[in-house]
LOPARO-884767 format. One record per residue (C-alpha): residue number from 1; residue in one letter; y, z, x. Coordinates in pm, 1 decimal, m for minus. Layout:
+------+------+----------+----------+----------+
! resi ! resn !        Y !        Z !        X !
+------+------+----------+----------+----------+
!  NUM !    A !        Y !        Z !        X !
...
+------+------+----------+----------+----------+
//
This chain:
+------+------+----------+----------+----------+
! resi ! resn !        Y !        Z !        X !
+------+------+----------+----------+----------+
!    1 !    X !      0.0 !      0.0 !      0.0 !
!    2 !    X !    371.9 !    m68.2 !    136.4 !
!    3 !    X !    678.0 !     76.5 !     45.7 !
!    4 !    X !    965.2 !    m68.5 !    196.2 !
!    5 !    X !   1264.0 !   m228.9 !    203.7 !
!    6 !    X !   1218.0 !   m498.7 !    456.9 !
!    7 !    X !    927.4 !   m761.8 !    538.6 !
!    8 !    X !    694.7 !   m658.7 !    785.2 !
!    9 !    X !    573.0 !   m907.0 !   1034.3 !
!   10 !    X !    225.8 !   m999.7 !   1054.2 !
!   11 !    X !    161.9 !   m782.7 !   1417.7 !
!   12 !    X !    289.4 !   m488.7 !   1181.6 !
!   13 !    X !    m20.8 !   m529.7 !    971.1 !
!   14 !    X !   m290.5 !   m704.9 !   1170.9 !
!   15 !    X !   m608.5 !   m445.1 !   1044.1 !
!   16 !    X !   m460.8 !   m529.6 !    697.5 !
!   17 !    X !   m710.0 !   m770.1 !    504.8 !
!   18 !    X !   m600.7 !   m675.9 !    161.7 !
!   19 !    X !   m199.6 !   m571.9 !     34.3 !
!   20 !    X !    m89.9 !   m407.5 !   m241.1 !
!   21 !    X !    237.1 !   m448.5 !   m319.2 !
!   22 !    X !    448.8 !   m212.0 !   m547.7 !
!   23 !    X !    817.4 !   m324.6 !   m627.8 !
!   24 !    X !   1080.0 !   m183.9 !   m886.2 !
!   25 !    X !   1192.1 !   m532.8 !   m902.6 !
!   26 !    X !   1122.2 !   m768.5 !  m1147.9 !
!   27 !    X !   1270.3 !  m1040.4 !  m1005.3 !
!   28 !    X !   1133.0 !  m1001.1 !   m701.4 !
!   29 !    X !    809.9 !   m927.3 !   m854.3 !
!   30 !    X !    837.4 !  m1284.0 !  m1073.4 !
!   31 !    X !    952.1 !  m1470.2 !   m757.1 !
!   32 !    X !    634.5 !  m1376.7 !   m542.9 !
!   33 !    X !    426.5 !  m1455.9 !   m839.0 !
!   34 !    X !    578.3 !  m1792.7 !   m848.8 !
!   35 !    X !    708.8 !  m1689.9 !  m1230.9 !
!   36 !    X !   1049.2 !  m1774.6 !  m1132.8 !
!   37 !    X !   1212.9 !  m2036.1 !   m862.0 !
!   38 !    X !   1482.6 !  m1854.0 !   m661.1 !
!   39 !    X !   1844.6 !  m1990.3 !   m652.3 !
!   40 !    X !   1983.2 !  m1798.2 !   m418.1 !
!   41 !    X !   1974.1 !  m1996.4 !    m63.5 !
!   42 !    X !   1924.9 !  m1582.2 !     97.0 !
!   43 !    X !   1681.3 !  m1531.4 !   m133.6 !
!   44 !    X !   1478.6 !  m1854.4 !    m68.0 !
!   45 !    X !   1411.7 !  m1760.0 !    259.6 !
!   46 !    X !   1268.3 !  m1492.8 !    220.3 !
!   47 !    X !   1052.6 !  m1608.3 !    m12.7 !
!   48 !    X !    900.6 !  m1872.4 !    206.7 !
!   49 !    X !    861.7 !  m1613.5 !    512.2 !
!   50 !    X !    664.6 !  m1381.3 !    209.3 !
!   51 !    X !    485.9 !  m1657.4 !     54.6 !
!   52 !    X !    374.1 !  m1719.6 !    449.8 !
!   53 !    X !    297.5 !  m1384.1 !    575.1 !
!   54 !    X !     83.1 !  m1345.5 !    231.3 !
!   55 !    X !   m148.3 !  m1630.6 !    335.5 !
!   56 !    X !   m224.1 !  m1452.9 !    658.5 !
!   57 !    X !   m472.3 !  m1183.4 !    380.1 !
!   58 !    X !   m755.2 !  m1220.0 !    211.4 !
!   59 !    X !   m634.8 !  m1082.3 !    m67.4 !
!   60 !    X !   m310.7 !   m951.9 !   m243.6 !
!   61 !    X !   m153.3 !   m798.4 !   m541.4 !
!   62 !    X !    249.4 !   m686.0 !   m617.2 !
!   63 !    X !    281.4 !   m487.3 !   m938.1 !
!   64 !    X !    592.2 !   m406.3 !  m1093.9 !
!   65 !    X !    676.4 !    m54.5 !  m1126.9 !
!   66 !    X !    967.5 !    197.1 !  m1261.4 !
!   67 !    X !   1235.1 !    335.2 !   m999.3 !
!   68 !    X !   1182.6 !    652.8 !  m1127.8 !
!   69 !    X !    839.7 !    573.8 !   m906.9 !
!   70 !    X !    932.9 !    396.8 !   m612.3 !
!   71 !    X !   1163.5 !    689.0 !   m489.7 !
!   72 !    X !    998.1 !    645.7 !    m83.0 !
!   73 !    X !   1144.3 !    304.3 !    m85.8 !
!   74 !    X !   1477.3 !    381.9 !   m243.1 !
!   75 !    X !   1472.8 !    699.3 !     15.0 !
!   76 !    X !   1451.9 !    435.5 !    262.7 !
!   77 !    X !   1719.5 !    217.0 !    153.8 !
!   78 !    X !   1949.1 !    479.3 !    125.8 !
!   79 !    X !   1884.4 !    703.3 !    423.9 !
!   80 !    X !   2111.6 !    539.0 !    645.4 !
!   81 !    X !   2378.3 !    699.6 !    482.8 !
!   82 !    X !   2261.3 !   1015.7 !    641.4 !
!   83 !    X !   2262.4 !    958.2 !    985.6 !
!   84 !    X !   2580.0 !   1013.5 !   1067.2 !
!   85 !    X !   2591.1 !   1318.2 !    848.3 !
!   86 !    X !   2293.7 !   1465.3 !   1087.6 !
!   87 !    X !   1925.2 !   1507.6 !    904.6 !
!   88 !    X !   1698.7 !   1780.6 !    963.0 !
!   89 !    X !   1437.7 !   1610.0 !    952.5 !
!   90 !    X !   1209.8 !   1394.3 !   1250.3 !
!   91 !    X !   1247.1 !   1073.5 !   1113.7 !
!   92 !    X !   1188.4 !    725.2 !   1280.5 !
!   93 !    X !   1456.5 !    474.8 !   1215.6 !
!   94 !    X !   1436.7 !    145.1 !   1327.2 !
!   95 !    X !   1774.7 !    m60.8 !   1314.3 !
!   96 !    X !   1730.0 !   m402.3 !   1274.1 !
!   97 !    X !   1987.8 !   m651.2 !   1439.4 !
!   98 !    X !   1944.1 !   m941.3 !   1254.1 !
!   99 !    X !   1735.2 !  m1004.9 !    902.7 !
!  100 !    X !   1378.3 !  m1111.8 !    901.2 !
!  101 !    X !   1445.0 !  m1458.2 !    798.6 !
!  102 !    X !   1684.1 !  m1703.3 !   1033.2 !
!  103 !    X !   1844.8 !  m1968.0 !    829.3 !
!  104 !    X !   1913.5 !  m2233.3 !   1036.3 !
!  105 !    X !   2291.5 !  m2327.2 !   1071.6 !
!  106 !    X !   2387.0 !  m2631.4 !    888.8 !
!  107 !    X !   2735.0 !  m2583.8 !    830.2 !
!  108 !    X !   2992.5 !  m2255.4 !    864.9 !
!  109 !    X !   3093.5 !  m2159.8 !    473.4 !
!  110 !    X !   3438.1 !  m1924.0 !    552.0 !
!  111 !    X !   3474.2 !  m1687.1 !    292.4 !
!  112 !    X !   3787.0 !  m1612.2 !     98.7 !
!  113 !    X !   4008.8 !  m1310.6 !    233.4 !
!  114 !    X !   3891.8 !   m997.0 !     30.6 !
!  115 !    X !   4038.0 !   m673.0 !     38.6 !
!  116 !    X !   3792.7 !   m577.8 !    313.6 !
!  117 !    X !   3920.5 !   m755.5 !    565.7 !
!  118 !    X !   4253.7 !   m562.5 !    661.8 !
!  119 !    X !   4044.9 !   m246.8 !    674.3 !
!  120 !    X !   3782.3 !   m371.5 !    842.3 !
!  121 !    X !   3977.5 !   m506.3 !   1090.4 !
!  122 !    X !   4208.6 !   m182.7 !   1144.6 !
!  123 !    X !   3867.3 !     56.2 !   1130.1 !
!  124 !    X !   3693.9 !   m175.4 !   1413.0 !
!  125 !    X !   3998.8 !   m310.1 !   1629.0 !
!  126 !    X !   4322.5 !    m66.7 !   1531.5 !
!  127 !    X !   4514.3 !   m391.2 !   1446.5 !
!  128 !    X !   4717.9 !   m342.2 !   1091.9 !
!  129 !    X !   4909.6 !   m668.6 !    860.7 !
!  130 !    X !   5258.6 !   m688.4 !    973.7 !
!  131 !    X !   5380.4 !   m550.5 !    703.4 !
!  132 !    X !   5465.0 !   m194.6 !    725.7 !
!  133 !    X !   5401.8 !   m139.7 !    370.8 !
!  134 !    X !   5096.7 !   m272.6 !    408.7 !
!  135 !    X !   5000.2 !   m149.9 !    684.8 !
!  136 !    X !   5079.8 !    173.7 !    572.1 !
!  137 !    X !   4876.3 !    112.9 !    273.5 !
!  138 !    X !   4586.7 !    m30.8 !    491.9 !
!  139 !    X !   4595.9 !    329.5 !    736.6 !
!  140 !    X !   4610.9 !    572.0 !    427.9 !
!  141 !    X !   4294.5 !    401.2 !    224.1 !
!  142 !    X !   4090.9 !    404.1 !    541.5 !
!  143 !    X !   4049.3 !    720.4 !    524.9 !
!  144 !    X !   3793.0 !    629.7 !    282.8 !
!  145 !    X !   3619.8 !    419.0 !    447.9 !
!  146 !    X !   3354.8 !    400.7 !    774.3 !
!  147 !    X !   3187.8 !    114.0 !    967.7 !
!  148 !    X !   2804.4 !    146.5 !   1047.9 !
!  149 !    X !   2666.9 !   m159.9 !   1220.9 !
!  150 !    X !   2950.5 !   m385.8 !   1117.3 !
!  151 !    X !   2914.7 !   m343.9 !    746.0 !
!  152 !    X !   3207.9 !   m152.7 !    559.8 !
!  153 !    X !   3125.4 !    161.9 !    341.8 !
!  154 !    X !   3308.7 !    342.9 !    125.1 !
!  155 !    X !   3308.7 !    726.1 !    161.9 !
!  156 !    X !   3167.8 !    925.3 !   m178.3 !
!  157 !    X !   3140.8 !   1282.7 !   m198.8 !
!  158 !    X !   2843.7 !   1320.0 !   m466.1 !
!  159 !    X !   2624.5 !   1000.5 !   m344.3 !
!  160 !    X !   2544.2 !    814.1 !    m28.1 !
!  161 !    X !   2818.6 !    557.4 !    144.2 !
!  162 !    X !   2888.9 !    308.3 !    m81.9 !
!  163 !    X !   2823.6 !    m76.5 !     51.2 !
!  164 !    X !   3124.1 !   m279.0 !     20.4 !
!  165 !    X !   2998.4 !   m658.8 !    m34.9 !
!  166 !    X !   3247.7 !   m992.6 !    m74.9 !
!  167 !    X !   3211.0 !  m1150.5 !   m395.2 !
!  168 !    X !   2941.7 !  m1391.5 !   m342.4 !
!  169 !    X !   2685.8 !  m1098.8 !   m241.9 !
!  170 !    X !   2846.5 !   m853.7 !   m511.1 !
!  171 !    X !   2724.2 !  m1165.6 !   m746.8 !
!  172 !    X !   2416.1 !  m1133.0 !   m632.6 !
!  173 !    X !   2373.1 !   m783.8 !   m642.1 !
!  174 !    X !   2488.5 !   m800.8 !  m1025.7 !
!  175 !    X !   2212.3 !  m1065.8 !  m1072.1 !
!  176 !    X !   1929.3 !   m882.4 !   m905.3 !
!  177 !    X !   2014.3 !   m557.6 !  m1125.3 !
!  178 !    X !   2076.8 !   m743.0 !  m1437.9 !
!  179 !    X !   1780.2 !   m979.1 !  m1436.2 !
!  180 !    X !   1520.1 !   m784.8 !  m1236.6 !
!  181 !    X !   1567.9 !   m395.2 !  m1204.5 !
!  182 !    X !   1699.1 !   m318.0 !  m1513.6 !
!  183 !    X !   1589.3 !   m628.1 !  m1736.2 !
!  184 !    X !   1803.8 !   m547.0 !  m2016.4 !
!  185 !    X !   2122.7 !   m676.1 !  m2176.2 !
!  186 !    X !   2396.1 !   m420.9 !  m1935.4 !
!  187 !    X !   2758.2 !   m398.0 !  m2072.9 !
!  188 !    X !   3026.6 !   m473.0 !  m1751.7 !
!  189 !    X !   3039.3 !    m83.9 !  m1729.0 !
!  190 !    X !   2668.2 !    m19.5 !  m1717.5 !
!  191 !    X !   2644.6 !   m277.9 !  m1465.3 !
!  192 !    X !   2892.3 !   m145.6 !  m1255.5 !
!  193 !    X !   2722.3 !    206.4 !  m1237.6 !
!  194 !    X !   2426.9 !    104.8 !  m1157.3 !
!  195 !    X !   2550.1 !    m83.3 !   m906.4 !
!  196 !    X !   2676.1 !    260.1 !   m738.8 !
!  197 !    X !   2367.3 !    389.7 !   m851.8 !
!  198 !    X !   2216.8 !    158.9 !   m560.6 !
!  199 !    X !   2457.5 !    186.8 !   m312.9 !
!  200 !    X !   2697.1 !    m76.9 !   m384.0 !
!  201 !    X !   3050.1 !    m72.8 !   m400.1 !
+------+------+----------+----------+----------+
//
């Protein structure tokens, strides 16, 4: 059985002849399956590098189940909000540099400016707009914010850091809750707090 939050390679599980597979996804669950085509070019990727690493068994299954049961792998996805706030707890983390698929460059896509930038660029480099009310504005709301291995999170003081995305992976994000996790017809509102719920922002 895994529970995880990242493909393994096939060295990871070489004794392995037959996988179960437990996700809280349905998407997910319905894209492995070959129930749904993926849209998403991120998404595709990883699909073909699971769709490959699954021929390596004899044997698989993947199984849908609640979150209220997959709490290891949400621990996971969550726990590296806690480094820097010191566990006490021995706990191997592994940090991984780049994802587990490499899409190979075709083209570079540049994003639209989003509110990130100005603090991510003041949090990693000191540099501020030219402005001064801006970049007055940009040093006060900083405050609430931290880098941890480039990505920008946003400080909360009941849940873990909060991962700021740029519109194009907040849409995603949206999609995956709406149409996999929770399945179900989610006001704006309900949307949103699940959203936190995961660790979005």
């Amino acid at each position: 059985m895994i529970q995880t939050d990242r493909l393994y390679s096939v060295n990871d599980l070489y004794m392995t002849t037959y996988l179960q597979i437990f996700s809280d996804s349905q998407l997910v669950v319905h894209h492995v399956n070959h129930d749904f085509s993926a849209k998403d070019t991120s998404m595709t990727a990883y699909l073909q590098r699971t769709h490959h690493l699954l021929t390596t068994f004899d044997a698989y299954r993947i199984s849908q189940i609640p979150c209220s049961e997959n709490n290891h792998a949400d621990a996971l996805a969550t726990l590296a909000s806690a480094v820097e706030q010191g566990i006490g707890l021995n706990i191997h983390l592994e940090f991984l540099d780049q994802p587990s698929t490499q899409i190979p460059t075709i083209c570079t896509i540049d994003h639209s400016p989003t509110w990130m930038d100005p603090i991510l660029q003041f949090l990693q480099n000191q540099t501020l707009p030219i402005d001064p009310a801006e970049a007055r504005r940009v040093c006060y709301g900083s405050t609430r914010y931290l880098v941890i291995n480039g990505a920008l999170y946003k400080r909360s003081f009941s849940l873990p850091y909060l991962r700021c995305l740029i519109p194009e992976e907040g849409n995603y994000v949206i999609r995956e809750i709406h149409d996999g996790i929770c399945s179900n017809h989610f006001s704006a509102r309900s949307l949103a707090q699940e959203a936190i719920r995961w660790g979005y922002f």
